[in-house]
C-alpha positions in Angstrom: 16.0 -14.7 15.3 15.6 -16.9 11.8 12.2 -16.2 12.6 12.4 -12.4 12.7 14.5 -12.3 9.8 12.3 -14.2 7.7 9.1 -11.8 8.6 11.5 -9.1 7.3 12.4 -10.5 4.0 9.0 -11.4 3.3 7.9 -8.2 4.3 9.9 -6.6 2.2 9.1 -8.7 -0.7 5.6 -7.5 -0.7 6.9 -3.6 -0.4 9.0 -4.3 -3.6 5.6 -4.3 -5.8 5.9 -0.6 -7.1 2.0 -0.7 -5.6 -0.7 2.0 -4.7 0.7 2.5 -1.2 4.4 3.1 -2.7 2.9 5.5 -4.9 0.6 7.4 -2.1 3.9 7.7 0.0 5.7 9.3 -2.5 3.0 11.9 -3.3 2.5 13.1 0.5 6.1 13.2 0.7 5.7 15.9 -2.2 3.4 18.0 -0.8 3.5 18.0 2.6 6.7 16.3 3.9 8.5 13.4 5.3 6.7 13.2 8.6 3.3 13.8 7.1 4.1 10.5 4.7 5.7 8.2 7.5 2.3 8.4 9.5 0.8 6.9 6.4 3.3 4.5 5.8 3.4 3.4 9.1 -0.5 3.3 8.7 0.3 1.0 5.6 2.5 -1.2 7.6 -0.6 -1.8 10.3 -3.0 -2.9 7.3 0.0 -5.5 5.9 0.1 -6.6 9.6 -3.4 -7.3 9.4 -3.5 -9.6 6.6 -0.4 -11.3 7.8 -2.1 -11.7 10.9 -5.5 -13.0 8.8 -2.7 -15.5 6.6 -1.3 -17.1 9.9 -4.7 -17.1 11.0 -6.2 -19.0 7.5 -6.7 -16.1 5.3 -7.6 -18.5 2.5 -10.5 -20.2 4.2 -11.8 -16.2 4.3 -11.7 -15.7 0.3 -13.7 -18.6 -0.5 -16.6 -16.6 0.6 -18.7 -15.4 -2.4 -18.9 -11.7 -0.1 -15.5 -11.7 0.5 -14.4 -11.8 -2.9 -17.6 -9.5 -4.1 -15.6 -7.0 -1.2 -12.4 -7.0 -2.0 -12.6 -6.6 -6.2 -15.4 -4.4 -6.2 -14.6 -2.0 -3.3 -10.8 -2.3 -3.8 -11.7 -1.7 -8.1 -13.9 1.4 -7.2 -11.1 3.3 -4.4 -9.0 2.9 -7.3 -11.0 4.0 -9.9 -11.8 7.0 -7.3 -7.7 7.4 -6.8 -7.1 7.3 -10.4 -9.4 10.5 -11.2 -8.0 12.6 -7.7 -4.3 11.9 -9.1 -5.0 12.9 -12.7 -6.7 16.3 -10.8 -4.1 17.0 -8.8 -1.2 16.8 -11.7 -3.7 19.6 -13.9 -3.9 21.3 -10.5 0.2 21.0 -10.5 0.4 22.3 -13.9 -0.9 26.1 -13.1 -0.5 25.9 -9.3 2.4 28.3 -8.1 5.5 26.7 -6.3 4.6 28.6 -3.3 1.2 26.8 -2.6 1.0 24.2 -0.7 -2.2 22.5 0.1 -3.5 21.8 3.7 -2.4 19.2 5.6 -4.2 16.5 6.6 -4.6 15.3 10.2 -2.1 12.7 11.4 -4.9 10.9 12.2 -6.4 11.0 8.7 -2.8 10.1 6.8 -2.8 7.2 9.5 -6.3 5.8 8.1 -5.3 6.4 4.9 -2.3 4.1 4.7 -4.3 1.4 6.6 -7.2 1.9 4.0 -4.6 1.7 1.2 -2.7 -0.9 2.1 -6.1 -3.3 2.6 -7.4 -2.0 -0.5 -4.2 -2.1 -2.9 -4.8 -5.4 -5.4 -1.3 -6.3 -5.3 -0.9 -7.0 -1.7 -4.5 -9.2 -1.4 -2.7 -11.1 -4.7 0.4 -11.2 -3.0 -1.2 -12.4 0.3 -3.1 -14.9 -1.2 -1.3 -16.5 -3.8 2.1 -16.6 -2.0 2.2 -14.7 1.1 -0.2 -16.4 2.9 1.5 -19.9 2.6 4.9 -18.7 3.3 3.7 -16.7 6.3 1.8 -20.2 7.8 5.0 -21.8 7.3 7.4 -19.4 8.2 6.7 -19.8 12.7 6.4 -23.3 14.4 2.6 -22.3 16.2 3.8 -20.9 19.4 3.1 -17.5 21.0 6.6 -16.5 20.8 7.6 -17.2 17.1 4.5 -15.7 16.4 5.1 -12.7 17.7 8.8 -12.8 16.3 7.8 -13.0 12.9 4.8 -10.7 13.1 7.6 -8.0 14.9 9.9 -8.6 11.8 7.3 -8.3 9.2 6.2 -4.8 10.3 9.9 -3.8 10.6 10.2 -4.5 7.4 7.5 -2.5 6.3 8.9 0.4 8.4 12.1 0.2 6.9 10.8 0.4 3.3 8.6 3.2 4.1 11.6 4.8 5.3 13.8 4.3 2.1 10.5 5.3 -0.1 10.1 8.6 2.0 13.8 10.0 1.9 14.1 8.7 -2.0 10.9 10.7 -2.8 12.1 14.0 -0.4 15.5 14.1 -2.8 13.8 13.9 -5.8 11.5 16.0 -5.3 13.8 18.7 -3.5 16.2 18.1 -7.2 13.5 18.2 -9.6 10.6 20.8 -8.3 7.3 20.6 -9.1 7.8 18.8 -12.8 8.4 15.5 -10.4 5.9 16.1 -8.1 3.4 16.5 -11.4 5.4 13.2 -13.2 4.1 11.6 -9.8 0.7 12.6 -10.5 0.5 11.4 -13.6 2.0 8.3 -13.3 -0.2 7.6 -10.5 -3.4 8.1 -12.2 -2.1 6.0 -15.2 -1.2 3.5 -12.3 -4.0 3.4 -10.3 -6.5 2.9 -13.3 -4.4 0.0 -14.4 -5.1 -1.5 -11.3 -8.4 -0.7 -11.1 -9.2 -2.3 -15.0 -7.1 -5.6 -13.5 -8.8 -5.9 -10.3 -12.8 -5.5 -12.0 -11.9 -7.8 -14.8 -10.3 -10.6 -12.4 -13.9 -9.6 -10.5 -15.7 -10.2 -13.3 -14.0 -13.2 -14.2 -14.1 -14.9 -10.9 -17.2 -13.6 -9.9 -19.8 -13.5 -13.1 -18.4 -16.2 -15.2 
């Protein structure tokens, strides 16, 4: 049980990063609903369970590869760069869209993928995985099947649980404060996501070209 509980706290440690999958949650949750954004948070939760799976597994032998890195900064720098300019749309869009339109919504399917993709792609969990994460996580079970398997089950409740919390926090403010919140989202997404995207190409650039 020490085991399960320390998958969860760690788990949760990583959700606490207000991060590009916090911020995706909250904005389905806007515009198309709670059950729409837990299929992409639980998405989210199965791409943290990867790399958890990758740090038990020796995630840091993986990043010394010259592709590796070249894959993760440059692909993770340009879905963000990408993210940034479909946020800042969306709050313009927001701006003269009436509150009776809603947009389409997306296959489950498609949110699923889309939390997965996000979550494997968002530079604070690959940091988080790699400088602390992926040490604590080796240590955390004592190499058998079965503390394995306890930790791993932890660490994805945990992630369920935050998505959960995320979901019903973004469904009340958005049902108090209308559209002006769903378009504050917007924007502070965009400014969000390019942030991340200037940190992750300059640490690319750094690491990679220097």
């Amino acid at each position: 049980m020490d085991t399960f509980f320390t998958g969860f706290l760690l788990s949760i440690s990583l959700c606490l990063d207000i991060g590009i999958v916090n911020v995706a949650m909250i904005d389905v949750t806007l515009k198309y609903g709670r059950k729409a954004a837990l299929w992409l948070g639980v998405g989210s939760c199965f791409g943290d369970l990867v790399y958890a799976v990758l740090a038990l597994a020796g995630m840091s032998f993986l990043l010394q590869f010259v592709w590796v890195q070249w894959l993760t900064w440059l692909g993770g720098g340009s879905l963000l760069l990408w993210l940034a300019y479909k946020m800042a749309r969306e709050a313009w869009q927001d701006a003269s869209r009436p509150d009776t339109a809603h947009p389409e919504l997306p296959s489950r399917r498609h949110l699923f993928g889309r939390g997965l993709t996000l979550a494997m792609a968002s530079p604070s969990s690959i940091l988080w995985f790699a400088a602390v994460g992926g040490t604590l996580i080796a240590q955390a079970t004592d190499g058998t099947w079965l503390s394995t398997a306890d930790f791993l089950l932890g660490f994805f409740i945990g992630g369920v649980a935050w998505t959960t919390f995320i979901i019903l926090a973004a469904h009340h403010g958005g049902k108090t404060l209308g559209s002006r919140f769903k378009q504050g989202c917007h924007v502070a997404s965009a400014l969000l996501y390019l942030y991340f995207a200037a940190l992750v190409i300059r640490n690319g650039y750094v690491a990679l070209l220097n």
